[in-house]
ROTI-271631 format. One record per residue (C-alpha): residue number from 1; x, y, z. Coordinates in steps of 0.02 Angstrom, whole numbers, always signed. Layout:
N
(NUM,(X,Y,Z))
...
// end
This chain:
461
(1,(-91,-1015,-378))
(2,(+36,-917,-469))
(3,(+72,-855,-649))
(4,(+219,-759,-747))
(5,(+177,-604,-827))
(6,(+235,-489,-928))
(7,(+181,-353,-773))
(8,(+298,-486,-675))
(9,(+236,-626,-554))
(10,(+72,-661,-528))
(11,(+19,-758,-371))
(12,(-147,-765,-244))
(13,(-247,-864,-132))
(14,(-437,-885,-103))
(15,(-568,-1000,-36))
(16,(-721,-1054,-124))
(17,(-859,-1117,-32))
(18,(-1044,-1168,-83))
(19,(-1204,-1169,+52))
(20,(-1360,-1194,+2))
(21,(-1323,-1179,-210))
(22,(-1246,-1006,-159))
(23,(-1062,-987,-187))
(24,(-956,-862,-80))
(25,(-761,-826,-120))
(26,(-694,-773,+13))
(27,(-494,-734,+99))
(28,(-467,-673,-63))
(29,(-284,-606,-115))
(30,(-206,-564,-272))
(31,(-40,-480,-299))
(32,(+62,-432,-454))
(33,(+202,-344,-497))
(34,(+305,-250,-399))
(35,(+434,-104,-353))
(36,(+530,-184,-482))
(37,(+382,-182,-622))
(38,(+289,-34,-744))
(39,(+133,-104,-672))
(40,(+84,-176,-492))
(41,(-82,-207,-364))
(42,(-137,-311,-234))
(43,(-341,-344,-239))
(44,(-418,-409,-50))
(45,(-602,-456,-15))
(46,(-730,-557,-29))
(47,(-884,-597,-128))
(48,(-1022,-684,-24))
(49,(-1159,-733,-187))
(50,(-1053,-776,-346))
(51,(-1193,-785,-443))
(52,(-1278,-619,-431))
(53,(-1134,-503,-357))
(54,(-1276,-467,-225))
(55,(-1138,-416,-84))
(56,(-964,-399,-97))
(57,(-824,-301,-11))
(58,(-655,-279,-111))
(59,(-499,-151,-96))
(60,(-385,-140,-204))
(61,(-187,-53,-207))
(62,(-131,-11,-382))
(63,(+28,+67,-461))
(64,(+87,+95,-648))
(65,(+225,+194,-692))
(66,(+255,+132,-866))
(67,(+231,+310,-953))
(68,(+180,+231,-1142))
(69,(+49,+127,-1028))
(70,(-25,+283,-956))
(71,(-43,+386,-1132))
(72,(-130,+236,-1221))
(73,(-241,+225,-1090))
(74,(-277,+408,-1050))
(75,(-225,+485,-1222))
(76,(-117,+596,-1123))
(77,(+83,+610,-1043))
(78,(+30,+558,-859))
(79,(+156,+566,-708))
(80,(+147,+403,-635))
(81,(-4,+334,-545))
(82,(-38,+279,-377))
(83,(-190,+245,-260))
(84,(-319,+117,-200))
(85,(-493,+86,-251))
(86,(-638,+17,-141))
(87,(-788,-78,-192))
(88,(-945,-132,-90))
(89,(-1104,-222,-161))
(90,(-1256,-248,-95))
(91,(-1442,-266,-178))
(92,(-1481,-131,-277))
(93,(-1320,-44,-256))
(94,(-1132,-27,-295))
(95,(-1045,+98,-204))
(96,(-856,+156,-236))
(97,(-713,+255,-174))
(98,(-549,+299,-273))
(99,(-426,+371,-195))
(100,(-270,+421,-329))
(101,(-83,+504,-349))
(102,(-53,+581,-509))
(103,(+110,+654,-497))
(104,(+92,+764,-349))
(105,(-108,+780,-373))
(106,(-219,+702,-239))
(107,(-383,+647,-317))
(108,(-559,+579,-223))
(109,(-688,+509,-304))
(110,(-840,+439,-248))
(111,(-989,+354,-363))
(112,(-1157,+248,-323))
(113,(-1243,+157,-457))
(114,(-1406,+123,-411))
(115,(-1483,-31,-457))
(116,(-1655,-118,-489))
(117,(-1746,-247,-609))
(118,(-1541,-295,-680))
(119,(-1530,-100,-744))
(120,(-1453,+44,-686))
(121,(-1582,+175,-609))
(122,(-1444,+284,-574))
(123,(-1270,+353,-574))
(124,(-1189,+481,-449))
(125,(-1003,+518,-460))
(126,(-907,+674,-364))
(127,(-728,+699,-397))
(128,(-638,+831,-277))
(129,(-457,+877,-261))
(130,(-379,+1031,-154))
(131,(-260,+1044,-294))
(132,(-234,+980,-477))
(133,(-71,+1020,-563))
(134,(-80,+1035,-754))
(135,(+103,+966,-771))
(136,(+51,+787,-708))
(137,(-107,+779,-836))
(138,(+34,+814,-965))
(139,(-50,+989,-1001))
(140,(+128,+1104,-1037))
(141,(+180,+1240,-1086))
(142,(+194,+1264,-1283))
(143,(+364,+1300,-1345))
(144,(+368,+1443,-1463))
(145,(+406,+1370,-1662))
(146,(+564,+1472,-1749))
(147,(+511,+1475,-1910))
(148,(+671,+1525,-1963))
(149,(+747,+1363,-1902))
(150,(+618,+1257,-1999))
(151,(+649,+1341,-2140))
(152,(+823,+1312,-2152))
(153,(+823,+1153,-2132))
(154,(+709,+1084,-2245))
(155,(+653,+893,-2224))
(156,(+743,+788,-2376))
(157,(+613,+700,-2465))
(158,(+657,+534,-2558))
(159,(+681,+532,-2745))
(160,(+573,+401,-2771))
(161,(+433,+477,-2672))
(162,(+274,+540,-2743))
(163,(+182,+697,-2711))
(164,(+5,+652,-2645))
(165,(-146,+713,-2761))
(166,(-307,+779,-2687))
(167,(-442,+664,-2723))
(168,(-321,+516,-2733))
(169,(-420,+391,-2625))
(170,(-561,+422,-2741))
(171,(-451,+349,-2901))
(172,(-386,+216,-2811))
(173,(-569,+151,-2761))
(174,(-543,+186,-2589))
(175,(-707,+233,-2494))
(176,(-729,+423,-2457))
(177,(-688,+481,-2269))
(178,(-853,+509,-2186))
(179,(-870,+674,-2068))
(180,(-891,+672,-1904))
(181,(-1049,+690,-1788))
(182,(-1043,+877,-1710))
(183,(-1024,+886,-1512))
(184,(-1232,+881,-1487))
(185,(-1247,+745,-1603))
(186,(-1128,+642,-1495))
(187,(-1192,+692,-1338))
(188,(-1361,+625,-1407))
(189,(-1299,+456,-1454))
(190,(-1203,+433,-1292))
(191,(-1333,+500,-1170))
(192,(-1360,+355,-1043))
(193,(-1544,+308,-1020))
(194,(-1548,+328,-823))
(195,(-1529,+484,-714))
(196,(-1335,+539,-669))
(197,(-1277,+661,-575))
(198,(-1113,+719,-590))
(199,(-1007,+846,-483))
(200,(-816,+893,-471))
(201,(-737,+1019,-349))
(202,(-553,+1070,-369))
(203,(-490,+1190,-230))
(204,(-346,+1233,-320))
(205,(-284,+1229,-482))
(206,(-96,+1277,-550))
(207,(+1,+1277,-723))
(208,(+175,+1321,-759))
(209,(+100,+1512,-795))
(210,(-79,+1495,-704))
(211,(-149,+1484,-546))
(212,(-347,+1451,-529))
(213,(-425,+1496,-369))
(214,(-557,+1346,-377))
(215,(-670,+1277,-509))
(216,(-835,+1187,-488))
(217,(-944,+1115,-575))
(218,(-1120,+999,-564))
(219,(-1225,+933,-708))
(220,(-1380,+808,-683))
(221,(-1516,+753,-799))
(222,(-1608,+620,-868))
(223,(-1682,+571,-1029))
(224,(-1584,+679,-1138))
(225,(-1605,+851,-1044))
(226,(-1496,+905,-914))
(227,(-1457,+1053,-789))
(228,(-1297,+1121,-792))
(229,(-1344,+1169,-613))
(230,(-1157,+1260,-580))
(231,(-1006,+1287,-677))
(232,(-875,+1429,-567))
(233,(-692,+1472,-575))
(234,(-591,+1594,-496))
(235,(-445,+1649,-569))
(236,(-330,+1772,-490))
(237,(-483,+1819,-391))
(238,(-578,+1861,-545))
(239,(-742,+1719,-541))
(240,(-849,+1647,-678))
(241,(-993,+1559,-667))
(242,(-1111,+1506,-795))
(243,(-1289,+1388,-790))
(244,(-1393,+1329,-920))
(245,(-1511,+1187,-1004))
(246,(-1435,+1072,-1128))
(247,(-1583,+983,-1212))
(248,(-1563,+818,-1314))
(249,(-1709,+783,-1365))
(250,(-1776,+894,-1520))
(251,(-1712,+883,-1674))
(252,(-1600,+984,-1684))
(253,(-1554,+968,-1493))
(254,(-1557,+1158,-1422))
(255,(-1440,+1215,-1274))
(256,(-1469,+1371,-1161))
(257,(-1336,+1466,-1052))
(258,(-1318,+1619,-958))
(259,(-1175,+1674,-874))
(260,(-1052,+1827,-820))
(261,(-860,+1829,-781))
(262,(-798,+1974,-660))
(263,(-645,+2062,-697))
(264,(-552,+1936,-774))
(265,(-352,+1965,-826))
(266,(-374,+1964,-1019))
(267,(-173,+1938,-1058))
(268,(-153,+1789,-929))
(269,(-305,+1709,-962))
(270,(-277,+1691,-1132))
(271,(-104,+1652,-1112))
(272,(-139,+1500,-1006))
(273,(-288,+1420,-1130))
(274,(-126,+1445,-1287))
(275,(-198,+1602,-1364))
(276,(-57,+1741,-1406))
(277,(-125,+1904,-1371))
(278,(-35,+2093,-1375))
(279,(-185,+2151,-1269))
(280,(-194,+2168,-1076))
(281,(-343,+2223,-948))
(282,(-464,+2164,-861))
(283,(-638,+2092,-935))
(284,(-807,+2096,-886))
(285,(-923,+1995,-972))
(286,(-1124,+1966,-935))
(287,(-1238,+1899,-1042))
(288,(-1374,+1748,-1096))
(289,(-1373,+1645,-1261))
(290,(-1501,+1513,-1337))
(291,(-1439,+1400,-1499))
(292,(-1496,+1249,-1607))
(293,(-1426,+1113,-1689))
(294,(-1299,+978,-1694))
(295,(-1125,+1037,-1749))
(296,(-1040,+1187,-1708))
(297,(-1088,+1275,-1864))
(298,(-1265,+1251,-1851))
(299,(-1240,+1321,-1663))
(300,(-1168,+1483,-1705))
(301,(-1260,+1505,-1845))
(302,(-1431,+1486,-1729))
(303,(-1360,+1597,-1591))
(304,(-1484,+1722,-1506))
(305,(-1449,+1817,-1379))
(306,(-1367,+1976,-1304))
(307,(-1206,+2013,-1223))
(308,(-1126,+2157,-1125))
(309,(-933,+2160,-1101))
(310,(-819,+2316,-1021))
(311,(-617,+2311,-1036))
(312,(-550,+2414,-910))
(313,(-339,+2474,-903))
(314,(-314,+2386,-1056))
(315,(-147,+2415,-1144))
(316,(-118,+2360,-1294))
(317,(+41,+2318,-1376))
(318,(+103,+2431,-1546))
(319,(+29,+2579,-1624))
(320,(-27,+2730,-1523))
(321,(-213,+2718,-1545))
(322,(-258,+2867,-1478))
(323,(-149,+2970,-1578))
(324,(-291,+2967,-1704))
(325,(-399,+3082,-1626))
(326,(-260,+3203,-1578))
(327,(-182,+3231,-1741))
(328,(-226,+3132,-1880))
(329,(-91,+3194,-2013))
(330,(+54,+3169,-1882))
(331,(-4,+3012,-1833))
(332,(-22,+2936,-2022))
(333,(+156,+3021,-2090))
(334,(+256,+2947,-1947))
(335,(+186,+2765,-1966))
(336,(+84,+2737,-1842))
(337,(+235,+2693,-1711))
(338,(+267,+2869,-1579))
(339,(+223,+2766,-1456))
(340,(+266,+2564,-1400))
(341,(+87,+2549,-1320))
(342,(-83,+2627,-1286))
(343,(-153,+2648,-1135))
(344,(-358,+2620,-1136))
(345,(-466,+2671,-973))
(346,(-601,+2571,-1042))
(347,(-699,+2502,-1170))
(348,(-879,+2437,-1181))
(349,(-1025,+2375,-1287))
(350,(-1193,+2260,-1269))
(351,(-1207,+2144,-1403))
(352,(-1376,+2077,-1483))
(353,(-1348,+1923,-1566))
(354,(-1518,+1868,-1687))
(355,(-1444,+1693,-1783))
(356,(-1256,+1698,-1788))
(357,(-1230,+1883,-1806))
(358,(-1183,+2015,-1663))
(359,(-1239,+2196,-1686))
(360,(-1188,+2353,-1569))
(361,(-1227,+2516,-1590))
(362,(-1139,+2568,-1409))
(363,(-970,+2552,-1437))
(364,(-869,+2650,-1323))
(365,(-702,+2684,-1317))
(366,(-598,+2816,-1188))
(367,(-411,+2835,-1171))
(368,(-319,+2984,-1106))
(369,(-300,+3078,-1266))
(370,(-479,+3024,-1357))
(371,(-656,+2963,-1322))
(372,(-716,+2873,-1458))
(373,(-891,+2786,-1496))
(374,(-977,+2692,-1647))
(375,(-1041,+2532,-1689))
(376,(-1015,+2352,-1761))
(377,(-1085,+2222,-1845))
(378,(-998,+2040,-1828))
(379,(-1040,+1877,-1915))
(380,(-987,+1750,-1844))
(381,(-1060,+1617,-1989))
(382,(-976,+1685,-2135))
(383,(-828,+1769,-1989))
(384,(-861,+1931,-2074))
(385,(-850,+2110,-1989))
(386,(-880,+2285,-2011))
(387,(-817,+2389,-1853))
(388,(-866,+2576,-1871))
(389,(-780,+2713,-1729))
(390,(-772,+2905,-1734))
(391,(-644,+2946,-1601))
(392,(-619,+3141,-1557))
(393,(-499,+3207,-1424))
(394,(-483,+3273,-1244))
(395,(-384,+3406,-1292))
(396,(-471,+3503,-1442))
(397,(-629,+3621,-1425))
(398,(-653,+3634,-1608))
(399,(-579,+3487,-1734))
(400,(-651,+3377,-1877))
(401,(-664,+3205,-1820))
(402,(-643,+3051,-1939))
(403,(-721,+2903,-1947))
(404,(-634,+2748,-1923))
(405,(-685,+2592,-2005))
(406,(-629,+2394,-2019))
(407,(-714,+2286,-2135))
(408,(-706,+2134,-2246))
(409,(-640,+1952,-2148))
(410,(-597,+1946,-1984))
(411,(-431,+1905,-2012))
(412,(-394,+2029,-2123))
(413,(-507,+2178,-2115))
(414,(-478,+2322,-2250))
(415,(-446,+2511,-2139))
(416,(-548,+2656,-2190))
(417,(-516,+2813,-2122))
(418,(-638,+2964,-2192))
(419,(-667,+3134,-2129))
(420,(-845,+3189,-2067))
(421,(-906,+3359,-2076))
(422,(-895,+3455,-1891))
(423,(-1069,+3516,-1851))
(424,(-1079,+3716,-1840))
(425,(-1144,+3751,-1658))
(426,(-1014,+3579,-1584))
(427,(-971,+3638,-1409))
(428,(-835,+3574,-1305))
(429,(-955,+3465,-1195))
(430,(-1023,+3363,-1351))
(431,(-847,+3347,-1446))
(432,(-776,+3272,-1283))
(433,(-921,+3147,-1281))
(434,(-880,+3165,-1061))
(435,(-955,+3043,-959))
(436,(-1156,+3080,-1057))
(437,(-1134,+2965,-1175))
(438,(-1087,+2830,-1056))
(439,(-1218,+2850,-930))
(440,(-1329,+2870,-1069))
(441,(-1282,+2696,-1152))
(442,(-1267,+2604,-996))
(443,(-1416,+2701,-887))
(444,(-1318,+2760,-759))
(445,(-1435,+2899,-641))
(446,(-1333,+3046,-678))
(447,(-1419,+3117,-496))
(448,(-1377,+2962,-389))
(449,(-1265,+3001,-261))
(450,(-1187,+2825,-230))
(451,(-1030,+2800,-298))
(452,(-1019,+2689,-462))
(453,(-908,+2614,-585))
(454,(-896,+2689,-758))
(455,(-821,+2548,-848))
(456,(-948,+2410,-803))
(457,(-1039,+2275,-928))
(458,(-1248,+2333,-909))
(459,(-1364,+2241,-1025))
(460,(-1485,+2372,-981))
(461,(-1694,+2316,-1009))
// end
């Protein structure tokens, strides 16, 4: 037979036969489209028991290329498509193979549904490339907005148009929008009601500005709990890795994850996820959380936990921090701006978190001209902070230090800067705050005689 299409011309051939009240299509082949078309495949095989799908053996060739096809389907700008999918039944199983071009990334995928009593026992898919470019899962690079531009040319509105009240659907009768189910409430509705196990490995991993080492991950589960048994990237070889228990089924569903990331470029990172940043190093980050609930308020607000992080050679883009610490007049009268950047050896805290809110009191802060140290208090319900430091320098035996302070929203904390009494007997040793307070905080044996890194994220006992 044969068909026109909109995809072009449809034509195939096959052979139906029936033995014993079982039918079996066999010499099966189907093509449509082709170089010509947005859309083409070819599907060969057979099916030896119509009626149940009890064995069957088909491979197909596929190809689209239209690129408004793609988006609808995937939501996203895909490079064209490419590849060839294999099928094979047999009782109590369906096993699959998927071999795909996107752009210039090679994907494999394997799955096996398990079958019994006409339900699925079970689902097993593994996904593996040796490298995924972001460019062909239309993931690029932001362009920059000029506000200047967009303000000066302003978009003409029509005379006749009307500005748009708040609470106009509710005068015009129309029904109030209805908010949406938080991630664990979705998770819960969706979780299948069989075991799955799900893996995906991707050797490589490249943007227009990034360049993962790897990235791995494996979750399995049934019933509404599941093991995130691995979750690992390397970037820049910097790794993360991270495990945990996601639990569906109380109410509120609860999650558990501990994990660390080793030396990771702050700047690029950042960069690559679409966050601006004017600070560089490299972070350190260990630590173990527990939270409740169903939305993503309800989960910070319920977080519990503790968390150590160190920054190490961070520089940071502006105002001469340390300058503070070294001459506090000088530094206020000439704006803040001596110097383009600071330079800081290292930074680090431990975190307790007790239901949304983060508390330090081992804040620690060295650069070349100050040591500072002090403590904070984040919320990260009501995104509230107060951020307390009393830096002192290198360089002076005797001074008055001042305390630093940052407080009110995050996003606009009010600066404090107040002067704190020097204490009669100060010597050198405890203005300088040199490396005591440090091993102190992060219980470093002062008479080990291994070496050890100063800057490093402890969460201590």
């Amino acid at each position: 037979f044969s068909s026109g299409a909109s995809l072009g011309r449809l034509k195939g051939t096959f052979k139906l036969t029936e033995r014993k009240g079982s039918w079996t299509l066999s010499q099966l082949a189907l093509e449509g489209g082709d170089a010509t078309t947005p859309v083409s495949f070819t599907v060969q095989g057979e099916v030896r028991d119509l009626t149940g799908l009890t064995s069957a053996d088909l491979a197909a060739q596929f190809r689209l290329v239209d690129a408004a096809l793609l988006e609808s389907i995937s939501g996203r700008a895909l490079k064209p498509l490419s590849g060839s999918l294999a099928v094979a039944t047999a009782p109590g199983a369906i096993n699959s193979t998927l071999k795909a071009l996107v752009g210039e990334t090679e994907i494999r995928g394997d799955a096996r549904v398990t079958l019994g009593e006409k339900r699925v026992q079970g689902v097993t898919i593994a996904l593996e490339t040796q490298q995924l470019r972001l460019e062909d899962f239309g993931f690029v690079p932001t362009q920059s907005e000029d506000t200047s531009a967009t303000d000066s040319h302003a978009v003409e509105t029509p005379a006749n148009a009307r500005p748009i009240q708040q609470g106009a659907g509710q005068q015009e009768g129309l029904p109030e929008p209805q908010p949406r189910p938080g991630l664990m409430a979705l998770l819960r509705e969706n979780s299948p009601p069989f075991p799955v196990d799900i893996s995906v490995r991707i050797d490589g991993f490249s943007g227009d500005s990034s360049k993962l080492d790897s990235l791995n991950l494996k979750i399995s589960g049934t019933d509404g709990r599941y093991t995130l048994e691995q979750f690992s990237f390397g970037y820049q070889q910097a790794l993360a890795e991270i495990r945990g228990v996601i639990d569906l089924n109380p109410a509120p569903p609860a999650m558990s994850l501990a994990g660390q990331a080793n030396a990771f470029p702050l700047s690029a990172i950042l960069r690559d996820i679409g966050i601006a940043t004017n600070v560089s190093g490299a972070l350190t980050i260990l630590g173990g959380v527990t939270a409740m609930g169903e939305t993503a308020d309800a989960l910070v607000s319920s977080i519990n936990g503790s968390v150590a992080l160190a920054l190490e050679n961070a520089v940071i883009e502006g105002a001469a921090y340390d300058l503070l610490a070294t001459d506090l007049l000088a530094w206020i009268y000439s704006g803040a701006l001596t110097e383009t950047s600071t330079h800081i050896d290292c930074t680090m805290a431990r975190f307790d978190l007790r239901d949304g809110i983060a508390t330090t009191e081992s804040l620690y802060i060295e650069s070349a001209r100050m040591v500072a140290s002090g403590g904070a208090t984040f919320d990260l319900v009501k995104r509230r902070m107060d951020l307390r430091l009393t830096p002192l320098s290198k360089s002076r035996l005797l001074q008055v230090p001042s305390r630093i302070r940052l407080k009110g929203d995050m996003r606009s904390p009010k600066a404090e800067i107040s002067p704190v009494a020097a204490v009669a007997d100060a010597t050198s040793s405890a203005l300088m705050l040199i490396p005591e307070l440090t091993l102190k905080l992060f219980g470093v044996n002062q008479s080990a005689t291994r070496s050890y890194r100063p800057c490093q994220a402890e969460l201590g006992n």
